[in-house]
N, C-alpha and C positions, 0 to 999 in steps of 0.2 A: 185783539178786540174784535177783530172782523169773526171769529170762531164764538165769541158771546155775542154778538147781533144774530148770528145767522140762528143760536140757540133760542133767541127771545123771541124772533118772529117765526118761529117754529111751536111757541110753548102755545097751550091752549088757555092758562094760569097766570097771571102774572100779580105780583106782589109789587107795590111801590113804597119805599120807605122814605119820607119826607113829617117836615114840621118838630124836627124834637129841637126842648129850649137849647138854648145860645144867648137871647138878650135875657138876661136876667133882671135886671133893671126897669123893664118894663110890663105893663099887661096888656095882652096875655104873653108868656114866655115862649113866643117863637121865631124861631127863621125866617127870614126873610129873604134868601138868595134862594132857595134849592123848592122852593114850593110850583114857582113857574115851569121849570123843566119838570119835572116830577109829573105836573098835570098833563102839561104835553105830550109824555110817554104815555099818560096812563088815558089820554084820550085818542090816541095812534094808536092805540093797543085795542082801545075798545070799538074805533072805529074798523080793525080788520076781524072783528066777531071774538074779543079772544076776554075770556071773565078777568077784571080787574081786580083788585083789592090795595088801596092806599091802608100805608101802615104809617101810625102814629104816637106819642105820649099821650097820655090821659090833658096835659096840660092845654093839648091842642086844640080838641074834640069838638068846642063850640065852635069856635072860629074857622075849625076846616069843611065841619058839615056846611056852614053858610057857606063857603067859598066852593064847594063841592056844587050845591044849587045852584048857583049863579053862572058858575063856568060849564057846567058839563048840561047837555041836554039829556030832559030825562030816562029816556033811553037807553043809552052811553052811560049813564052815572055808575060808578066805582062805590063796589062795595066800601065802607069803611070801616078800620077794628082798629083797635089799641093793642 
């Protein structure tokens, strides 16, 4: 693990894959545990200069772009794609 840390904070790139469905049962159809860390990363990441990009299901898209606005200053905000 310490040999993938030392690679992440080395990349100048970083991809985050968060939000694909698991509640099915509900709307919209996503995760709920793995979105906080996920932003975490991906705002550590953008806070030591390094280009984000959060990865998603099309299912997500609304709900993570507002959630994307809200948490990340605009500066910092992570590319987003499907």
């Amino acid at each position: 693990m310490l040999f993938r840390s030392k690679k992440l904070i080395k990349a100048r790139r970083i991809a985050v894959l968060t939000g694909f469905s698991c509640i099915i049962d509900s709307e919209p159809h996503i995760e709920t545990d793995g979105i906080a860390g996920a932003f975490a990363i991906a705002n550590s990441m953008a806070l030591m200069g390094r280009h984000v990009t959060i990865l998603m299901d099309k299912h997500c898209e609304e709900i993570m772009n507002k959630i994307c606005e809200g948490y990340f200053k605009p500066e910092l905000r992570p590319r987003v794609d499907l």
